[in-house]
VOGU-3710 file (C-alpha; in Angstrom, 3 decimals, decimal comma):
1> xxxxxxxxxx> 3,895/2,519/-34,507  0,053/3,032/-34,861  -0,751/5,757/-36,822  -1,352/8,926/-34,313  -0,012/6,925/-30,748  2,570/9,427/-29,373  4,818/8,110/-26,614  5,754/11,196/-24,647  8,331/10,449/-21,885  7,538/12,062/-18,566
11> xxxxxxxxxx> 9,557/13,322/-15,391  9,407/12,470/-11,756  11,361/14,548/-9,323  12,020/12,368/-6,295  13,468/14,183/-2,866  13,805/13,364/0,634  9,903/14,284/0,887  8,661/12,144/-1,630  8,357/13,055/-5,445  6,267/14,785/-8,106
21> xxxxxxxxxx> 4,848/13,220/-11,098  4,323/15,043/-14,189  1,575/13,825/-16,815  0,247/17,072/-19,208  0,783/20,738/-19,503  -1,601/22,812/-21,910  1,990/24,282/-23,267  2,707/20,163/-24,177  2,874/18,949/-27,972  0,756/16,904/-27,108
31> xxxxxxxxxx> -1,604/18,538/-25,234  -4,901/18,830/-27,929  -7,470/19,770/-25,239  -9,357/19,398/-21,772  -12,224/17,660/-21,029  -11,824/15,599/-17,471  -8,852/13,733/-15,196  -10,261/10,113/-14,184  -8,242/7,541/-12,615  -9,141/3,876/-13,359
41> xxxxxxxxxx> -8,248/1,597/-10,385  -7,403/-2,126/-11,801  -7,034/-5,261/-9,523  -4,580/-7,666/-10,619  -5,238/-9,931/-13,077  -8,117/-8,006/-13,839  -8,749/-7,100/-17,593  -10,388/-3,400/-18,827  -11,016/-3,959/-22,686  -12,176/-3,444/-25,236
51> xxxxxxxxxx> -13,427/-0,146/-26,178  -12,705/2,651/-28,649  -13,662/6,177/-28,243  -15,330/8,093/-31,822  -14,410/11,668/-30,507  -12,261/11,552/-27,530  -8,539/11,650/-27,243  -6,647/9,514/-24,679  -3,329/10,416/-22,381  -2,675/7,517/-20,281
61> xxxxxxxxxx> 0,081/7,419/-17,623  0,347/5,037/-15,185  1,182/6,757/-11,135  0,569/3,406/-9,192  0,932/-0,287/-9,921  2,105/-1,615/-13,562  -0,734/-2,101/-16,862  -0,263/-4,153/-20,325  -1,725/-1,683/-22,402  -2,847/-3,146/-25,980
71> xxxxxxxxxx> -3,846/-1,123/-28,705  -5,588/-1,929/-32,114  -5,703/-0,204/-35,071  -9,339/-0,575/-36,942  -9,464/2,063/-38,985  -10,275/2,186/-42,555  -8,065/4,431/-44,060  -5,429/4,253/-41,360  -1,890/3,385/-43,075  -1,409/0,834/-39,941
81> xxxxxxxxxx> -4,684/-0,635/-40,122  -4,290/-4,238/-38,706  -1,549/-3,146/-36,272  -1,229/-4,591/-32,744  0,609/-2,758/-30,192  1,344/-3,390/-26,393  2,724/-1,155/-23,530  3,778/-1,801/-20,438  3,284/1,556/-18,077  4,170/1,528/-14,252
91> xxxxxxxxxx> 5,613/4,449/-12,479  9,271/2,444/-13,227  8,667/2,835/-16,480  6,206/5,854/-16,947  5,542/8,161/-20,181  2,156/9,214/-21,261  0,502/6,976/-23,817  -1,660/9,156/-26,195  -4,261/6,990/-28,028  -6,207/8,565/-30,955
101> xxxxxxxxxx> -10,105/8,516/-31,347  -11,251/5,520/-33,138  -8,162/3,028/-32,080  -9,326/0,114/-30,156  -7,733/-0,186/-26,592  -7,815/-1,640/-23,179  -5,249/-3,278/-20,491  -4,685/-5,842/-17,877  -3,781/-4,939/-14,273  -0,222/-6,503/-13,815
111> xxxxxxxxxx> 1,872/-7,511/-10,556  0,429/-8,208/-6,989  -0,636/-4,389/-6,232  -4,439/-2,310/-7,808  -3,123/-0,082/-10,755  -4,093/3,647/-10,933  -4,124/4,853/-14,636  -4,430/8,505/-15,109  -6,728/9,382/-18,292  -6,543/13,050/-19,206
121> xxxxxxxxxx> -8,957/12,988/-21,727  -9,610/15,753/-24,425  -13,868/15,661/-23,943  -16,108/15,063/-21,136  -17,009/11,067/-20,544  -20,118/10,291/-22,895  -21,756/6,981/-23,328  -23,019/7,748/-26,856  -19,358/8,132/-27,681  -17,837/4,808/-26,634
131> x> -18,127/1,344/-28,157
//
């Protein structure tokens, strides 16, 4: 696994109403700070890569539609350096993908229905802070 990628498996509590997804709680592991909630809508087929974030922290989970999530590991002195990883989220198969600064990532829109990938992300959006 890429050096600081956590897979954190996450609940859904289904009744005869409907059902509740969880993503984050500040009292989470994994939880390392707030800065927004976005929601990237994907078509199918449609491809949202690459980029890598300097500062910002990444918690993906995927609450509509299924992603191939691909992750690349560019940094220098990173033990896993080199490493290629892929993920398949969809609410079928749903955990929060946390993605380091400085790891190269992006995904493809999978199936026949628009994806919605939940980003809780640990800064504010900033253009200067994106490749």
């Amino acid at each position: 696994m890429i050096e600081g990628v956590l897979i954190t498996p996450l609940k859904q509590i289904f009744d005869e109403r409907g059902k509740v997804m969880h993503m984050l709680r500040a009292d989470s592991p994994t939880f390392s700070g707030f800065g927004e909630i976005y929601f990237s809508c994907t078509y199918p087929g449609a491809i949202k890569a690459w980029h890598m974030h300097k500062l910002m922290t990444l918690n993906y989970a995927v609450v509509h539609g299924s992603i191939k999530c691909v992750l690349y590991d560019d940094r220098p002195a990173s033990k896993t350096r080199g490493s290629i990883e892929e993920y398949f989220l969809s609410p079928e198969n749903y955990f929060l993908l946390t993605v380091p600064p400085l790891v190269w990532n992006g995904w493809k829109g999978i199936g026949d229905h628009v994806s919605i990938v939940a980003n809780c992300a640990t800064i504010p959006h900033d253009p200067e802070e994106i490749e």
